[in-house]
N, C-alpha and C positions, 0 to 999 in steps of 0.2 A: 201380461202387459196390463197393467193398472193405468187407468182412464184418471185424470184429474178433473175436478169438477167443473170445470170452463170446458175440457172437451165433452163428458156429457151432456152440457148444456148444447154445446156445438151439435151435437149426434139428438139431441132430441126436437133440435128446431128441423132439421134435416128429415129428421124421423114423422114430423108432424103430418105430415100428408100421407106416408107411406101407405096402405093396404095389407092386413096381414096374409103373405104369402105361406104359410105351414100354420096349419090346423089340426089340434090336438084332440080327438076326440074320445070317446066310451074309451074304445082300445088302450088309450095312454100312450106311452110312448112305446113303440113297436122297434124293432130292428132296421126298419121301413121307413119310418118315420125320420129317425137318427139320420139314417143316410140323406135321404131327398134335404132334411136342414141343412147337414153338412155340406152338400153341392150348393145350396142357394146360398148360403153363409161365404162359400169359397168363389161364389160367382157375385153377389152384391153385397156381401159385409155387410151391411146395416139393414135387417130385416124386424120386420115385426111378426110377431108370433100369436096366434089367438088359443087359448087353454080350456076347453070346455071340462071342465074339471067340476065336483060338487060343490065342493067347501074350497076357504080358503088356504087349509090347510095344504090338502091334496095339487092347491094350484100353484105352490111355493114350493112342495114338493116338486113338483116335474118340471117347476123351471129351473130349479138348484138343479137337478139332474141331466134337462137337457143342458143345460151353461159346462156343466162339469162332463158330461160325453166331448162337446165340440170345441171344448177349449174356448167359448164364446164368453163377453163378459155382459151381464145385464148394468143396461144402461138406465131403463125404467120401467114400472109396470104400474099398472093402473086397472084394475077389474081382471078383465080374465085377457088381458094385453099386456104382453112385452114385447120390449122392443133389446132386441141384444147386436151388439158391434163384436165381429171379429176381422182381425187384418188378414186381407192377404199379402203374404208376403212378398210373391212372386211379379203379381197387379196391381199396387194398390188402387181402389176404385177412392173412396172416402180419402177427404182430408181432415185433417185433424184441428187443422187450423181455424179457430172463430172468429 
């Protein structure tokens, strides 16, 4: 599902206060990790994610990767924060509507 730019804008005004709930740390992205995203991703879709990663190489790396495990799409990132929207399909929480 591809995000049009008014609804990322939508998910990032949304997104602005959020707290980041999954912290990526030394370890990178563990099999542990993947899961616990997956559940909060499938429980409030619009999560922000923090990357303590070195470079910014490495920090694009493991958000391409976690995006690409959870099927989640990045919405934005800014330093070592992203903020990624997946739906659910079942609940949706998130409106799309701006």
């Amino acid at each position: 599902m591809a995000l049009t730019e008014r609804q990322k804008r939508h998910l990032r005004g949304l997104g602005h206060g959020l707290k980041p709930v999954v912290i990526i740390g030394g370890a990178g992205l563990t099999e542990a990790v993947l899961r616990e995203l997956a559940l909060s991703l499938d429980h409030h879709e619009l999560l922000k994610v923090r990357v303590n990663a070195g470079d910014r190489a490495d920090r694009e790396r493991m958000i391409g990767e976690l995006c690409t495990h959870t099927g989640a799409e990045l919405v934005q990132r800014v330093g070592h924060v992203a903020l990624i929207f997946k739906r659910n399909r079942e609940r949706p929480r998130v409106s799309l509507d701006g």
